[in-house]
DSSP file (Angstrom, degrees, kcal/mol; ACC not computed):
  #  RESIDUE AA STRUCTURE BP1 BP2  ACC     N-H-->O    O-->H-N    N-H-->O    O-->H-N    TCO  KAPPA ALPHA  PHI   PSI    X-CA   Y-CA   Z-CA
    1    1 A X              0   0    0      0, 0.0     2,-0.2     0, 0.0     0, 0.0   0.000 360.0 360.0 360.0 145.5  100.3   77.6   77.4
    2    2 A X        -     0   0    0     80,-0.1     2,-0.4     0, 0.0    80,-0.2  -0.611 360.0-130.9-107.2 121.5  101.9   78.8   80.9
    3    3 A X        -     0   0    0     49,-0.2     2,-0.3    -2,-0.2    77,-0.1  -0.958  20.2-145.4-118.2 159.8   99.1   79.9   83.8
    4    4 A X        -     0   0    0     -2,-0.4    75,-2.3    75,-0.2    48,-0.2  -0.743  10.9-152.3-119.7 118.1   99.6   82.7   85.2
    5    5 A X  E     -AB  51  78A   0     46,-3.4    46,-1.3    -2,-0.3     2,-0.4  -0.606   9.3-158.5 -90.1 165.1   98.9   83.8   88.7
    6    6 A X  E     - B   0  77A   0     71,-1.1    71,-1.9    44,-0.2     2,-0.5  -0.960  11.0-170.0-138.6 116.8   98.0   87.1   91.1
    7    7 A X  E     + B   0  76A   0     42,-0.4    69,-0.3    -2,-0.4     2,-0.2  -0.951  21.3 151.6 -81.7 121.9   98.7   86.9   94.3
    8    8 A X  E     - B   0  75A   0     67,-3.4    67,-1.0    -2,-0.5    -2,-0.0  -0.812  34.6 -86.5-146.8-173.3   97.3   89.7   96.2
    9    9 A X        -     0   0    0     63,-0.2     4,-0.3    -2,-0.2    -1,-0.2   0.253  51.8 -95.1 -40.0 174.7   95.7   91.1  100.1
   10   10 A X  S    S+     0   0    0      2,-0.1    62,-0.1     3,-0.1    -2,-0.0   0.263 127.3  61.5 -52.2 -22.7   92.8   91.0  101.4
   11   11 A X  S >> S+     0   0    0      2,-0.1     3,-1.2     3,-0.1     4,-1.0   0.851 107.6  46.0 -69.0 -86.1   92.5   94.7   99.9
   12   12 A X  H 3> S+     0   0    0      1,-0.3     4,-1.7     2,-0.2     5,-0.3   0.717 105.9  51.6 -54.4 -41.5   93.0   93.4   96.5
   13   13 A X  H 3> S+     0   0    0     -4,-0.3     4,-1.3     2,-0.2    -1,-0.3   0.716 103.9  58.9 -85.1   3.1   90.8   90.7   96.4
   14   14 A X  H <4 S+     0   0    0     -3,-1.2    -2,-0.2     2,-0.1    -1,-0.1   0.610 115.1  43.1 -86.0 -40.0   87.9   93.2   97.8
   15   15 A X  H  < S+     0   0    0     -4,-1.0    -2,-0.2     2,-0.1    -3,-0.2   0.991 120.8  36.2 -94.8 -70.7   88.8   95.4   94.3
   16   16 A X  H  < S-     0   0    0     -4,-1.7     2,-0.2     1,-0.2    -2,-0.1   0.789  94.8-171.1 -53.5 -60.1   89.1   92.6   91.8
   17   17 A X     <  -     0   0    0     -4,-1.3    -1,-0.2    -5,-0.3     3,-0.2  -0.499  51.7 -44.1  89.8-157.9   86.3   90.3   93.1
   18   18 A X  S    S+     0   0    0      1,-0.3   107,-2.1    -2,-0.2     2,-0.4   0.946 138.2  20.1 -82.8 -54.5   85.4   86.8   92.2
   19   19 A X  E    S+C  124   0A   0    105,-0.2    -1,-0.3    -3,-0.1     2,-0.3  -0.884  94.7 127.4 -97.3 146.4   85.7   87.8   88.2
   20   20 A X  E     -C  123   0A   0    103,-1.6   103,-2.5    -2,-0.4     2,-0.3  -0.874  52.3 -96.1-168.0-163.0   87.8   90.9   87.4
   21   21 A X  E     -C  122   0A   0     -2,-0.3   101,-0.2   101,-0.2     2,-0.2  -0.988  29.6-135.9-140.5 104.8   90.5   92.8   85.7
   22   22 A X  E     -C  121   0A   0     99,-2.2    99,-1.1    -2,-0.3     2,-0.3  -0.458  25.3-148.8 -49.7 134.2   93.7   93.5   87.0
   23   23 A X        -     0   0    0     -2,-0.2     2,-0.2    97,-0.2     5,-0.1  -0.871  21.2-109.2-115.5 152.4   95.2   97.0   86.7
   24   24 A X    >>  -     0   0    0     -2,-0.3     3,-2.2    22,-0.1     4,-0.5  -0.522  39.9-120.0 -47.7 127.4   98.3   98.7   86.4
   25   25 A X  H 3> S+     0   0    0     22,-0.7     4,-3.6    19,-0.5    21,-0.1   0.569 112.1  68.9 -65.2  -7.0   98.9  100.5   89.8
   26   26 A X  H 34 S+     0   0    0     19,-1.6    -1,-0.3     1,-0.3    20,-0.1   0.890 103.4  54.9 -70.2 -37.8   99.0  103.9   88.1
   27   27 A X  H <4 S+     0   0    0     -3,-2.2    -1,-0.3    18,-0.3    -2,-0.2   0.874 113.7  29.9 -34.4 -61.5   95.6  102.8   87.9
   28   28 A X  H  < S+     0   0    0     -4,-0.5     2,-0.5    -5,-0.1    -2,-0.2   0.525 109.8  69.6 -86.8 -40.1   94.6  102.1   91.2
   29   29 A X  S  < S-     0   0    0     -4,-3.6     2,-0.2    -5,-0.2     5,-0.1  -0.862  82.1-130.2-108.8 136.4   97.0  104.7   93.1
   30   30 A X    >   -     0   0    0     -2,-0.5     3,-0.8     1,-0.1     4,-0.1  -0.682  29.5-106.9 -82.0 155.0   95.8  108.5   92.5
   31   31 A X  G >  S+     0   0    0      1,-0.4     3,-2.5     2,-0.2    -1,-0.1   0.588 112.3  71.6 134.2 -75.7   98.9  110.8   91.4
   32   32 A X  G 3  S+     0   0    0      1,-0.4    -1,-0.4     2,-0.2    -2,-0.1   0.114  90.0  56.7 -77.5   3.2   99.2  112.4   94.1
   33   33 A X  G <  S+     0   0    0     -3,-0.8     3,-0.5     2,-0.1    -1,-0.4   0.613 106.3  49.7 -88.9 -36.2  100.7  109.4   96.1
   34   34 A X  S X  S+     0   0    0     -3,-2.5     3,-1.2     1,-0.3    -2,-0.2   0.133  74.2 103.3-117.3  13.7  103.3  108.9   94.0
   35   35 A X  T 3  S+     0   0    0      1,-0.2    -1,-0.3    -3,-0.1    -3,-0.1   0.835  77.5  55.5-102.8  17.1  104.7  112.1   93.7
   36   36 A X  T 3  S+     0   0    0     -3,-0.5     2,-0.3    -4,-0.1    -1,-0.2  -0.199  83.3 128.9 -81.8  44.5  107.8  111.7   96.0
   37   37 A X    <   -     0   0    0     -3,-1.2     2,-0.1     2,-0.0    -3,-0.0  -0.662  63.6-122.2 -57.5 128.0  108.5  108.7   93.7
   38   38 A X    >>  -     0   0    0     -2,-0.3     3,-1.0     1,-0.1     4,-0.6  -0.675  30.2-109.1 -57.7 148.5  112.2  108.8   92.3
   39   39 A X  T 34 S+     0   0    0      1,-0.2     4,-0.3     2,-0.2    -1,-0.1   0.359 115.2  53.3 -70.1  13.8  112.2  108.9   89.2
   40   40 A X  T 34 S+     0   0    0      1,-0.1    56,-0.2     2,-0.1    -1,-0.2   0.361 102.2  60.7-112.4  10.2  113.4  105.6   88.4
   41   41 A X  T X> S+     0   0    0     -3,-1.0     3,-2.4     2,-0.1     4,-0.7   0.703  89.3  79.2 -86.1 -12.5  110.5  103.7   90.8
   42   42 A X  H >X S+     0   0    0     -4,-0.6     3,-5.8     1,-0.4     4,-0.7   0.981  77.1  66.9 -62.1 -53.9  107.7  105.4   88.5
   43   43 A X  H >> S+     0   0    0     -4,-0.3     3,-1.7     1,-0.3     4,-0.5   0.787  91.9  64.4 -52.5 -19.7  108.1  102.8   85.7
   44   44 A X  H <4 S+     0   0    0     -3,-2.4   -19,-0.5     1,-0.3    -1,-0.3   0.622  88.7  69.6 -69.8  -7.6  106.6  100.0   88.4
   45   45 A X  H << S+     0   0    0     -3,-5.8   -19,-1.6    -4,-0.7   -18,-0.3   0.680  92.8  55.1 -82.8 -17.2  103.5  101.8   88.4
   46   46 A X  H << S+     0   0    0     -3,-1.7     2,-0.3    -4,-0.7    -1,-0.2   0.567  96.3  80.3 -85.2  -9.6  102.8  100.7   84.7
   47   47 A X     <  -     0   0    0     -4,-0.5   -22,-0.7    71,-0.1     2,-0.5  -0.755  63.5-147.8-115.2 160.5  103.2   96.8   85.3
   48   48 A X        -     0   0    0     69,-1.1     2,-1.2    -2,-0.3   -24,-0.1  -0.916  25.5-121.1-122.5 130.5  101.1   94.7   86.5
   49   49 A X        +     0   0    0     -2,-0.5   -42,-0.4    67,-0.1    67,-0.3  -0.420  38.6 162.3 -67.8  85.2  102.8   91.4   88.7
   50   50 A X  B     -E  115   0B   0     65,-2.0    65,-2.6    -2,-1.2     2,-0.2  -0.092  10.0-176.8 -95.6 164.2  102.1   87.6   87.4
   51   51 A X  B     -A    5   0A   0    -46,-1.3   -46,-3.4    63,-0.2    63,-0.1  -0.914  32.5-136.9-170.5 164.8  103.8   84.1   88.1
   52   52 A X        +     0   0    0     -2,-0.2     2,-0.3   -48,-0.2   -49,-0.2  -0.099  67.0 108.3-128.1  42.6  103.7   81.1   87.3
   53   53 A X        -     0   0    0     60,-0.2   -48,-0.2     2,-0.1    -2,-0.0  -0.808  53.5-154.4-111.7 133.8  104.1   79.5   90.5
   54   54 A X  S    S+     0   0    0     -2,-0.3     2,-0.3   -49,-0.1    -1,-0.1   0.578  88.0  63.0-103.5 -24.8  100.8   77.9   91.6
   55   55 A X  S    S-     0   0    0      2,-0.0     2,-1.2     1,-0.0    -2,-0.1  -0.897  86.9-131.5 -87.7 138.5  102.3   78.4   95.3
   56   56 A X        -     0   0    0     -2,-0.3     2,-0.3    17,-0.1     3,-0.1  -0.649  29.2-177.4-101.0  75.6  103.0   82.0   96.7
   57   57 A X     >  -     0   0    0     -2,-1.2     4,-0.5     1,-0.2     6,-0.1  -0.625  22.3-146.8 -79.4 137.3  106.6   81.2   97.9
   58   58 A X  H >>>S+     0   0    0     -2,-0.3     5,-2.9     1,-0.2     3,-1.8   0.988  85.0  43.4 -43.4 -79.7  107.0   84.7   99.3
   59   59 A X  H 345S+     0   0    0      1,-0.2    -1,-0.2     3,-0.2    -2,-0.1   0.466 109.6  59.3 -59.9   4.3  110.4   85.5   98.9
   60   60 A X  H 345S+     0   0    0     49,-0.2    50,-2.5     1,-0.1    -1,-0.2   0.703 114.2  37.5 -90.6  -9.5  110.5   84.1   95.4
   61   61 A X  H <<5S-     0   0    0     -3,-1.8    -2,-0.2    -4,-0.5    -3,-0.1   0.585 110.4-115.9 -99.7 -41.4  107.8   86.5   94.4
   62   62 A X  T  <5S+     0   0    0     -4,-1.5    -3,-0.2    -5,-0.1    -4,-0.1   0.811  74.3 132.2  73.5  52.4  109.0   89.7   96.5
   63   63 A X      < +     0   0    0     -5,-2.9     9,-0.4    -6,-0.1    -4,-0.2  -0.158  22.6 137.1-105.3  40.0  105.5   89.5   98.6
   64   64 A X        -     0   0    0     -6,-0.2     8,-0.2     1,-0.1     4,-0.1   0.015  58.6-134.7 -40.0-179.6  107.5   89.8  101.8
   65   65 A X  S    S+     0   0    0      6,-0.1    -1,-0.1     2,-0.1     6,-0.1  -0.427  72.1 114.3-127.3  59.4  105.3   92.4  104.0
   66   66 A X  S    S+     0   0    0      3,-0.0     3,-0.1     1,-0.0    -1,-0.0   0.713  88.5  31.4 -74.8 -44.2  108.4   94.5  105.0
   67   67 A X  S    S+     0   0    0      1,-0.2     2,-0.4     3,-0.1     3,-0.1   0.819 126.2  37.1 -95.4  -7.5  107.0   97.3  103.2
   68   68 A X  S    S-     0   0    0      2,-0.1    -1,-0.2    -4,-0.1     4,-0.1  -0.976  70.3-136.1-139.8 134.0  103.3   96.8  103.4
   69   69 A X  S    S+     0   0    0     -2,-0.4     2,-1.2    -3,-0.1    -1,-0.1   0.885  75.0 107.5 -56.0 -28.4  101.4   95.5  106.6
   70   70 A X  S    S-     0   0    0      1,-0.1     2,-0.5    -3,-0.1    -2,-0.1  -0.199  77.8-123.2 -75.1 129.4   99.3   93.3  104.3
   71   71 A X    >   +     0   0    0     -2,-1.2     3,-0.8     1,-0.2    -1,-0.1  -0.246  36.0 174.4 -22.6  84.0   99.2   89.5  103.5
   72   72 A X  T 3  S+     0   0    0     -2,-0.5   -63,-0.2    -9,-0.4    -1,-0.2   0.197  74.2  53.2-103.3  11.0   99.9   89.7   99.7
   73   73 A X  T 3  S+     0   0    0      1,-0.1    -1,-0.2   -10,-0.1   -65,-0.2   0.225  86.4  94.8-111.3  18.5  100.2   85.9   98.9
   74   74 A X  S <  S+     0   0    0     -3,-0.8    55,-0.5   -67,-0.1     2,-0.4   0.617  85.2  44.5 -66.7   5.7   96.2   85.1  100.9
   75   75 A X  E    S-B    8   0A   0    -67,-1.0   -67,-3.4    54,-0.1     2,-0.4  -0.986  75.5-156.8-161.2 126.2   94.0   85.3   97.5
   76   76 A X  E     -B    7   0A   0     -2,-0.4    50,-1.5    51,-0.3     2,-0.3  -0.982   6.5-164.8-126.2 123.4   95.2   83.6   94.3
   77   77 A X  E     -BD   6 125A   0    -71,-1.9   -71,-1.1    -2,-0.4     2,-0.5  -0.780   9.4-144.5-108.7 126.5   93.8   84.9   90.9
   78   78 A X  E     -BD   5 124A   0     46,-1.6    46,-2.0    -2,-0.3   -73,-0.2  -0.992  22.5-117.6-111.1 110.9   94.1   82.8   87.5
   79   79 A X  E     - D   0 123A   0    -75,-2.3     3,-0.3    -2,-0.5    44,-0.3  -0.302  20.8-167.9 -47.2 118.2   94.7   84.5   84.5
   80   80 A X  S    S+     0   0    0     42,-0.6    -1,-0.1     1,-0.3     2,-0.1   0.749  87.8  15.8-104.8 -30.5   91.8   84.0   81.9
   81   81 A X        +     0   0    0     41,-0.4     3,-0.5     1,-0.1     2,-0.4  -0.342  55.6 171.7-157.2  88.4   94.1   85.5   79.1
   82   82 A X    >   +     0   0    0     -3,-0.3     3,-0.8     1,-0.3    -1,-0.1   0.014  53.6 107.0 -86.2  26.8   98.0   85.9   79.4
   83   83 A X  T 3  S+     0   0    0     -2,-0.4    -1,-0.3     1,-0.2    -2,-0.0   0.709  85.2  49.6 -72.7  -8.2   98.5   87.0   75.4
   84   84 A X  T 3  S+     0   0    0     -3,-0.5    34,-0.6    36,-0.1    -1,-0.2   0.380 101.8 101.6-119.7   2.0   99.2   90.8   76.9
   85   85 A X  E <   +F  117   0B   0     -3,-0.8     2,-0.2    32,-0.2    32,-0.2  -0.118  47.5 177.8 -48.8 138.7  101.9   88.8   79.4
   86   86 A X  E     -F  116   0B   0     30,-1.9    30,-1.9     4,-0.0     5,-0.2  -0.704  34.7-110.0-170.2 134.8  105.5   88.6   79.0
   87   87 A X  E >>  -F  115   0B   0     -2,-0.2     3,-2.8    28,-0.2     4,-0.7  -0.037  34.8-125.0 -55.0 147.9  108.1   86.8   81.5
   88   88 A X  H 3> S+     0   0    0     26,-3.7     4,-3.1     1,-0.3     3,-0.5   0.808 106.7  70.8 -73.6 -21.8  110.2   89.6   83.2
   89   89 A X  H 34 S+     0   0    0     22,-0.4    -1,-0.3    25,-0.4     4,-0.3   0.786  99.4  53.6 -71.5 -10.5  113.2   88.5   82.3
   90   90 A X  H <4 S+     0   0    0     -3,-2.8    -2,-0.2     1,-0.1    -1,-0.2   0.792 116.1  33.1 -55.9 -36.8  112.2   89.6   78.7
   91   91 A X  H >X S+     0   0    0     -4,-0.7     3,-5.2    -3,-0.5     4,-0.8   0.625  93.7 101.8-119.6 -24.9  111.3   92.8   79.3
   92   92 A X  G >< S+     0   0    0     -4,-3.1     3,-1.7     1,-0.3    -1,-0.1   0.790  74.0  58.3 -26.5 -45.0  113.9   93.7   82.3
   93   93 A X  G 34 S+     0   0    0     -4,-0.3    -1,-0.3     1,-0.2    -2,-0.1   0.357  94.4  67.1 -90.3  43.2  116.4   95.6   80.8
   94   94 A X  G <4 S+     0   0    0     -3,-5.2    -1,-0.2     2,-0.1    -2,-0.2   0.511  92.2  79.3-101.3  -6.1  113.6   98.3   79.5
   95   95 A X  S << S-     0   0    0     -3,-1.7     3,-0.1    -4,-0.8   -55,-0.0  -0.178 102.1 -86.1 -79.3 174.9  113.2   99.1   83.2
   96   96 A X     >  -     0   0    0    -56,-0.2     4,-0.6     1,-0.1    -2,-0.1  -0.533  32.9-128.1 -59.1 165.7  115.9  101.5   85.2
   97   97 A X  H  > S+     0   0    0      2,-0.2     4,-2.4     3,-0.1     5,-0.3   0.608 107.8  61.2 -81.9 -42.4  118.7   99.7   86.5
   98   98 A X  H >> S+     0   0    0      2,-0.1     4,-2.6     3,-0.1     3,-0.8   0.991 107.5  49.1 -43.0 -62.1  118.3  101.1   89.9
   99   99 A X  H 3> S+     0   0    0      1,-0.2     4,-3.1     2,-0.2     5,-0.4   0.960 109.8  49.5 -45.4 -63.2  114.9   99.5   89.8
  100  100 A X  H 3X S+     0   0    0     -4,-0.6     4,-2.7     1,-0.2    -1,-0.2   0.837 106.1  59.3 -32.8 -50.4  116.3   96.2   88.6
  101  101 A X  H << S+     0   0    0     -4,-2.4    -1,-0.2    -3,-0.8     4,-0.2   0.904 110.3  40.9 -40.3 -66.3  118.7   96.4   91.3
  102  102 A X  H >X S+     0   0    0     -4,-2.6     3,-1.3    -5,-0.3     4,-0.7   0.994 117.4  41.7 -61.2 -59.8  116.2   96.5   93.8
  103  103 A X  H >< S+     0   0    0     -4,-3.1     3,-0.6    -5,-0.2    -1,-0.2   0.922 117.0  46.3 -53.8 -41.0  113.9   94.2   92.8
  104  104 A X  T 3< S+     0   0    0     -4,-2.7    -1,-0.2    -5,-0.4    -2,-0.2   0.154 107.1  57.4 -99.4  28.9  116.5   91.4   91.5
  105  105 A X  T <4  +     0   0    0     -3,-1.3    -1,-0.3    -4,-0.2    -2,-0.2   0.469  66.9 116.0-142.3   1.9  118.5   91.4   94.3
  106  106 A X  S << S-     0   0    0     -4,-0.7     2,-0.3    -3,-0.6     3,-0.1  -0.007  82.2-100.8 -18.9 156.6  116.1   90.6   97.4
  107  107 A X  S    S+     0   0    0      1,-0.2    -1,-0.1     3,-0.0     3,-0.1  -0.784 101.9  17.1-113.1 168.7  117.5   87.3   98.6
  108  108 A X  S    S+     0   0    0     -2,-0.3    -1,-0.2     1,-0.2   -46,-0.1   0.517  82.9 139.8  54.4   6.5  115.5   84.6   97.4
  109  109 A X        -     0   0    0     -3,-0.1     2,-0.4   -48,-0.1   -49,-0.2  -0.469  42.9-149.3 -73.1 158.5  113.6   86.0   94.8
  110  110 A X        +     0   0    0    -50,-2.5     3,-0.4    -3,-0.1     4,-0.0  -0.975  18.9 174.0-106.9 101.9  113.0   84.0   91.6
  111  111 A X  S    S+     0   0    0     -2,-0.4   -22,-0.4     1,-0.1   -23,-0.1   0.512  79.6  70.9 -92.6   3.6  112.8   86.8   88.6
  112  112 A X  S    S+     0   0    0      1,-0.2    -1,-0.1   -24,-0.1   -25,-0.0   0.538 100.1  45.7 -89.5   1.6  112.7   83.8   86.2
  113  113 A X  S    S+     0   0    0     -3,-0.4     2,-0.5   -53,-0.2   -60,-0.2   0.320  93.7 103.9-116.7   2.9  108.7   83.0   87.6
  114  114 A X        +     0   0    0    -63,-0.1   -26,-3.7   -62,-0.1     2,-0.5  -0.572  48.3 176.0 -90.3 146.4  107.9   86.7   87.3
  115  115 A X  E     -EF  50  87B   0    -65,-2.6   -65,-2.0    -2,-0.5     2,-0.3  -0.981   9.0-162.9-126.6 163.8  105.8   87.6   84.5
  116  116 A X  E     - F   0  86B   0    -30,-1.9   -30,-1.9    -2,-0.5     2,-0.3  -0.526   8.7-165.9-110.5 179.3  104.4   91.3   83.8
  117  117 A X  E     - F   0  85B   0     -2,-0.3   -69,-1.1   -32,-0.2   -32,-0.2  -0.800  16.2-162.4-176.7 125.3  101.9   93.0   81.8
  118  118 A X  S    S+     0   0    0    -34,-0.6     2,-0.2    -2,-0.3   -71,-0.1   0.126  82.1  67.0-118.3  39.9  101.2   96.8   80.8
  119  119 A X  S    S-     0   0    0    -35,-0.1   -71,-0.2   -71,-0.1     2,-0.2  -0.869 104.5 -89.2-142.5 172.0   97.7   96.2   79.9
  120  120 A X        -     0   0    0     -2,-0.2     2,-0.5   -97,-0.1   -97,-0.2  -0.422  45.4-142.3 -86.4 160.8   94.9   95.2   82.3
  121  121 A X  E     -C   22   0A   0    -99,-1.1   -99,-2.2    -2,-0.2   -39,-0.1  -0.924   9.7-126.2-125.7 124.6   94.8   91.2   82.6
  122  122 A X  E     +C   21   0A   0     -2,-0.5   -42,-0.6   -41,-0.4   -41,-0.4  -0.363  37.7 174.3 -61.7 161.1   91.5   89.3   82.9
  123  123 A X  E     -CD  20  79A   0   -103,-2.5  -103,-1.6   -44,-0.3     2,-0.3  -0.985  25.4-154.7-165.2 165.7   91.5   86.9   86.0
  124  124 A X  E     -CD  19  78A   0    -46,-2.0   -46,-1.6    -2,-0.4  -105,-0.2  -0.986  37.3 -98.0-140.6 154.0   89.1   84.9   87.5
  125  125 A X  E     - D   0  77A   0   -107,-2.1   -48,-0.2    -2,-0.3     2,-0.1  -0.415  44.4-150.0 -87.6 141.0   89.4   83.9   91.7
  126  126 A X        -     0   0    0    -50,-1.5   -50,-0.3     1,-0.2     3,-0.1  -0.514  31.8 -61.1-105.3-177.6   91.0   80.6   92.1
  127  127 A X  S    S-     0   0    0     -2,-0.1   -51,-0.3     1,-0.1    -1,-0.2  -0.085  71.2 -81.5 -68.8-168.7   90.6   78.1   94.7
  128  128 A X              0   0    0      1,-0.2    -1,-0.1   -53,-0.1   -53,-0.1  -0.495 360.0 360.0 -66.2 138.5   91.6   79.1   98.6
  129  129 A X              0   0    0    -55,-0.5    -1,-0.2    -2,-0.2   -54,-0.1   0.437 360.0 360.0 -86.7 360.0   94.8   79.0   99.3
């Protein structure tokens, strides 16, 4: 069996904790944030972001911080139970293709170490990175 990581903020690891649940962002972000979404970003609001890289290579992940000030590989999460997982290259072409576009074309990204989930994921905090 393949483990499964979360990389996340300072932010994130504040919401999760030492044991938690990971959520889908629709969760997490109220409505009302997201409605000058296009409609073909929406669908990223249902998944929740895994790997299975035990290092948080940035760009291989797409945790740059160009779009958000925060550190998103400082706090590392281990998955307690990846059966609701599934590698992203499975599941890609149910997203938009604009979206796909964006995401898989970042230089340096890996999309063969991403994995996704559209249920909440147990996790438990792993060591400091």
């Amino acid at each position: 069996m393949t483990t499964l990581y979360h990389y996340t903020c300072a932010h994130g690891c504040q919401a999760i904790g030492e044991e938690g649940l990971l959520q889908p962002l629709r969760v997490l972000m109220p409505r009302e944030q997201r409605v000058g979404w296009e409609p073909w970003r929406l669908p990223i609001a249902d998944l929740i972001w895994l790997t299975d890289l035990n290092v948080p290579f940035r760009e291989a992940l797409g945790l740059t911080s160009y779009s958000l000030g925060c550190d998103r590989t400082t706090y590392r999460y281990r998955v307690t139970d990846a059966s609701l997982c599934q590698p992203y290259v499975k599941v890609r072409r149910q997203l938009p293709r604009q979206l796909r576009i964006q995401l898989e074309s970042a230089e340096g990204v890996m999309p063969r170490h991403w994995w996704v989930s559209l249920a909440p994921v147990p996790v438990v905090y792993d060591t400091p990175l």
